[in-house]
Each structure stands twice: as C-alpha cells, then as structure tokens.
C-alpha positions as CSV (number, residue, x, y, z in Angstrom):
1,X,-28.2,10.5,27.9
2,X,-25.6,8.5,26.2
3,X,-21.8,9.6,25.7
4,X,-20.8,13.2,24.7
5,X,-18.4,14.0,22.0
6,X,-16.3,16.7,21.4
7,X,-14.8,18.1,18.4
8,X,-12.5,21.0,17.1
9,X,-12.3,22.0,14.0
10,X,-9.9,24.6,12.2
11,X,-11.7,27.8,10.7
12,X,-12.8,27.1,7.1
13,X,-13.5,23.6,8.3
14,X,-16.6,21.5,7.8
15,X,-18.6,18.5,9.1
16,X,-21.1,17.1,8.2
17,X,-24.2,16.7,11.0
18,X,-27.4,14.6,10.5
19,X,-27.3,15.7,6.4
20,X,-27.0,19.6,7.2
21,X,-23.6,21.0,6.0
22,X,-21.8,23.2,9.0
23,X,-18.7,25.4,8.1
24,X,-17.2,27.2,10.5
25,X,-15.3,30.8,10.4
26,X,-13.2,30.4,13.4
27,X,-11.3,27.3,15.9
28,X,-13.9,26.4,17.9
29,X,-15.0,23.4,19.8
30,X,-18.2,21.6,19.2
31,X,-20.4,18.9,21.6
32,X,-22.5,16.7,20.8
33,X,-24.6,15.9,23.9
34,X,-26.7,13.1,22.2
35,X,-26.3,10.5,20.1
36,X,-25.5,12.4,15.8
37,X,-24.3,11.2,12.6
38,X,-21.3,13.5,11.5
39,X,-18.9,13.2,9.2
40,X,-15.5,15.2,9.7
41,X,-14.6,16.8,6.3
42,X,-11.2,14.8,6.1
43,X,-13.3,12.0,5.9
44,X,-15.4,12.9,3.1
45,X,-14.9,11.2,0.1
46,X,-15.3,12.9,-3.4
47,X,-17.0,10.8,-6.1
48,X,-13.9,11.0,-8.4
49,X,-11.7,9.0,-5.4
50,X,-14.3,6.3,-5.5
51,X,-12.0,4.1,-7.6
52,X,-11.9,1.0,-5.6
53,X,-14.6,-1.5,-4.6
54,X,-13.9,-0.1,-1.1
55,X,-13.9,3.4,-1.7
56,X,-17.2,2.6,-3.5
57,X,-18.7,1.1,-0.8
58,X,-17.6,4.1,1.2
59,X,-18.7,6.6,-0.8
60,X,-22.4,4.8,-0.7
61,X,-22.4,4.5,2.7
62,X,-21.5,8.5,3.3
63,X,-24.3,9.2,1.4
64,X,-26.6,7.2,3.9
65,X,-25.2,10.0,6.5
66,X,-25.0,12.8,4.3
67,X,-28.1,12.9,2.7
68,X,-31.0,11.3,5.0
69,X,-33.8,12.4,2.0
70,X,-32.3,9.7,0.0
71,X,-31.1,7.4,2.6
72,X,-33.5,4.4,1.4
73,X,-31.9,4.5,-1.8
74,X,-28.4,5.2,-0.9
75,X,-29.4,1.4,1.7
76,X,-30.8,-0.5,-1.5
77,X,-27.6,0.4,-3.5
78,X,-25.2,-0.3,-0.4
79,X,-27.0,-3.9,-0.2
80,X,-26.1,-4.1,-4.1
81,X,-22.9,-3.0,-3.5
82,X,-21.9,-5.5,-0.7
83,X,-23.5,-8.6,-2.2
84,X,-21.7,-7.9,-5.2
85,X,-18.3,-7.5,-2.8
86,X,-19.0,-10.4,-0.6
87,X,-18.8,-12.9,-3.8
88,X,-15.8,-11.1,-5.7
89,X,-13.0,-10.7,-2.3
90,X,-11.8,-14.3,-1.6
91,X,-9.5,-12.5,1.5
92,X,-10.6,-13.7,4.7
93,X,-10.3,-10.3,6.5
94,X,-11.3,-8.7,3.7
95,X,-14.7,-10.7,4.0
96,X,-14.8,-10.7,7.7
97,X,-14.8,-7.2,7.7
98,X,-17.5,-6.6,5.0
99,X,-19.8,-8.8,7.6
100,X,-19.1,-6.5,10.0
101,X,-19.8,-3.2,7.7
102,X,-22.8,-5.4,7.1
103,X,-23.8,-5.6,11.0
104,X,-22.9,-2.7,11.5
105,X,-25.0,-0.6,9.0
106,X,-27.8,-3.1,9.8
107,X,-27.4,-1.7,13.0
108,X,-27.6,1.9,12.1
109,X,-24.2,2.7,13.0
110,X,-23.1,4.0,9.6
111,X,-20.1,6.3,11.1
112,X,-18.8,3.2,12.9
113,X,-19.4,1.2,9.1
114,X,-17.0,3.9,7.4
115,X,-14.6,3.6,10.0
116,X,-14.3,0.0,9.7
117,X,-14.4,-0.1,5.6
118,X,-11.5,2.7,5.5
119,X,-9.5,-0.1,8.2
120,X,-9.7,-2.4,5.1
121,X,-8.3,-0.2,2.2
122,X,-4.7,-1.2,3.6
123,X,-5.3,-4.8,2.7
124,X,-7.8,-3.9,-0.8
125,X,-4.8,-1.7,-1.5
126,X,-2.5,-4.9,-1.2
127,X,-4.9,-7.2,-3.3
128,X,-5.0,-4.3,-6.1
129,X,-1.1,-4.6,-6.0
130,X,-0.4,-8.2,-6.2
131,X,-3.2,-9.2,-8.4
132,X,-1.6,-6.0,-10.6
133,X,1.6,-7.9,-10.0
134,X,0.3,-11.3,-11.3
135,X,-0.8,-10.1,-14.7
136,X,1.7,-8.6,-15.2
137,X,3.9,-11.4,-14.4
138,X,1.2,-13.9,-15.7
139,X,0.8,-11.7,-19.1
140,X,3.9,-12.4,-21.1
141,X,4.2,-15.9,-20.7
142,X,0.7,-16.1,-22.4
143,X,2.1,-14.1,-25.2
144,X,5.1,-16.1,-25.9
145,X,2.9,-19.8,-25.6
C-alpha cells in the first residue's frame, strides 16, 4: 500500500475522483487508501478561464483526469499542445518546467503535472505583461517612423 491521503471538504463541495463527480452534503473527511486521481473543485478550471497558453495546457491536462473515456484524446491534444508551447516560450523556467509537465504526464502523474503547470502561471503571467508592455511601448514609435 502506498501513502494515504486525507481530505476535507466543505458541504456543497466537490472533487473530482478517477472521472466520477462526488459532491458532498455535509463537512466530512475523505481517505484515500490507494493510490487516485482527484481533482479538488478549487482546482478545476472552466473552459472560459482557459485564456493563456498555460491555462490551456491545464485545462487539457484536467481533462486527462476528469474524463478517463476520452483520455487518449485529451493525451494526443496535450502532446499538440506542448510541442506547440515548447517552440513559442523562449523563458528558461518557463521551458524547464514544461519538460517537467512533460515527464511528468509521461509518467502518469497528471495531478502532480497540474500542480507544476499552475507553479508557472506566475512567470506566463509576467511574460503576458511585459511583452503587453513592449508593444505598447514599441507601437508608437512605428507609427510616427
């Protein structure tokens, strides 16, 4: 037997356990005795927040756990997605991280993968803001040549 986990959750609350749905009506404490894919609702991302290559990548990736009918799918268009990823970032730890994301999924450890890819929407979020920054700044002066 391999670690157990245990998590509480608030009544109304949901997670998400080996693709079935589970809300609960009361506080109560769950364990897991063996090794599941769960996804605490605060973690679940809703397609219309998918607005960054990240979040996209994210929201693939939860699908993987959420839905393991159309895992195989939801893997091909991860792969897409993280090629495409891998040649647009230039950031070093942006990049180191999606080759982590990459093992890790590889690796079947897709909680652990959305874990790491919401540790990188701190910088994403910074390389959104100064490349928003540079044409803005960059913009003008190509107006006025």
């Amino acid at each position: 037997m391999t670690n157990t986990l245990k998590i509480s959750l608030k009544a109304g609350e949901k997670i998400y356990v080996n693709g079935a749905v589970i809300k609960v009506d009361r506080k109560v404490s769950l364990e897991f005795l063996n090794d599941v894919q769960f996804l605490l609702q605060s973690h679940v991302l809703q397609p219309e927040d998918a607005r960054t290559p990240l979040r996209q990548l994210y929201f693939v990736a939860q699908v993987m756990m959420m839905n393991p009918d159309g895992a195989e799918k939801a893997r091909r268009l991860f792969r897409q997605t993280l090629s495409n990823l891998l040649v647009t970032f230039r950031n070093e730890r942006v990049l180191a991280g999606l080759k982590h994301v990459d093992t890790l999924v590889c690796e079947d450890r897709v909680y652990e993968a959305l874990k790491a890819i919401r540790a990188l929407y701190p910088l994403e979020e910074e390389i959104l803001r100064t490349s928003s920054r540079q044409e803005e700044f960059t913009l003008p002066q190509a107006v006025g040549e």
